[in-house]
C-alpha atoms as one frame of an Amber mdcrd trajectory, in Angstrom:
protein
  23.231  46.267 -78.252  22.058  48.585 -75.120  24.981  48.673 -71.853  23.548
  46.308 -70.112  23.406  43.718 -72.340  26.910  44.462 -73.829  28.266  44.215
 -70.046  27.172  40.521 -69.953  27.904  39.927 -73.538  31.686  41.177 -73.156
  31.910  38.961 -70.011  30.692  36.126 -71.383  31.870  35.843 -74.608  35.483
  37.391 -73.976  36.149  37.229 -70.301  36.481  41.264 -70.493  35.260  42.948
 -67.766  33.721  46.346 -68.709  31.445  48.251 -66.103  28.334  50.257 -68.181
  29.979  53.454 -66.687  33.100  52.814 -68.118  31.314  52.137 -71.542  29.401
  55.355 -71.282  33.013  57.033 -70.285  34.199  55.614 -73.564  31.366  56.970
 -75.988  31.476  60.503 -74.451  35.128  60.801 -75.207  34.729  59.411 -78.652
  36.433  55.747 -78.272  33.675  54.008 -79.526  30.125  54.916 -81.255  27.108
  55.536 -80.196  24.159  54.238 -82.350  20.588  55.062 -83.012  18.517  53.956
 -79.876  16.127  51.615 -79.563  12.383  51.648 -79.375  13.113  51.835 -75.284
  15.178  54.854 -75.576  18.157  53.370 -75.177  21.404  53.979 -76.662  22.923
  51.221 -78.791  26.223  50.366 -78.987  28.288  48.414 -81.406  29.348  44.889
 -79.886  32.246  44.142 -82.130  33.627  47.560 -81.656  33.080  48.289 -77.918
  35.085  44.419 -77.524  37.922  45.522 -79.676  38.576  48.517 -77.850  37.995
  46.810 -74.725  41.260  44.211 -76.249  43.135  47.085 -77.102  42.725  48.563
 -73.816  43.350  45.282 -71.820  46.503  44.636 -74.034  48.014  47.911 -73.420
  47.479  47.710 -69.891  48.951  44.479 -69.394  52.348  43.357 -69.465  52.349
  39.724 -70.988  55.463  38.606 -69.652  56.532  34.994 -68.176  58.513  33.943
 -65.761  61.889  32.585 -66.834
């Protein structure tokens, strides 16, 4: 799936919102995989991956705590 459309898909499907320079940030440094591109040019990018990062990221970042 190319940035773009993994921005919209991530935001759609699991409320996470990821910016297409953060998910560039992430494949330079090696958090998530880049795939072959497409007939476009573009990179491709793992859905299933990028959103479990994303989670992870979200989860660490976030203090689930409730109000007593």
């Amino acid at each position: 799936m190319t940035a773009p459309d993994l921005v919209a898909w991530l935001a759609l499907e699991h409320r996470l919102a990821v910016c297409e320079q953060t998910l560039r940030q992430w494949a330079s440094r090696g958090k998530v995989a880049r795939h072959p591109k497409d007939d476009a040019g573009r990179t491709r990018h793992d859905p299933v991956e990028v959103a479990g990062f994303a989670l992870e990221q979200r989860s660490q970042r976030t203090p689930r705590t409730r109000p007593a």
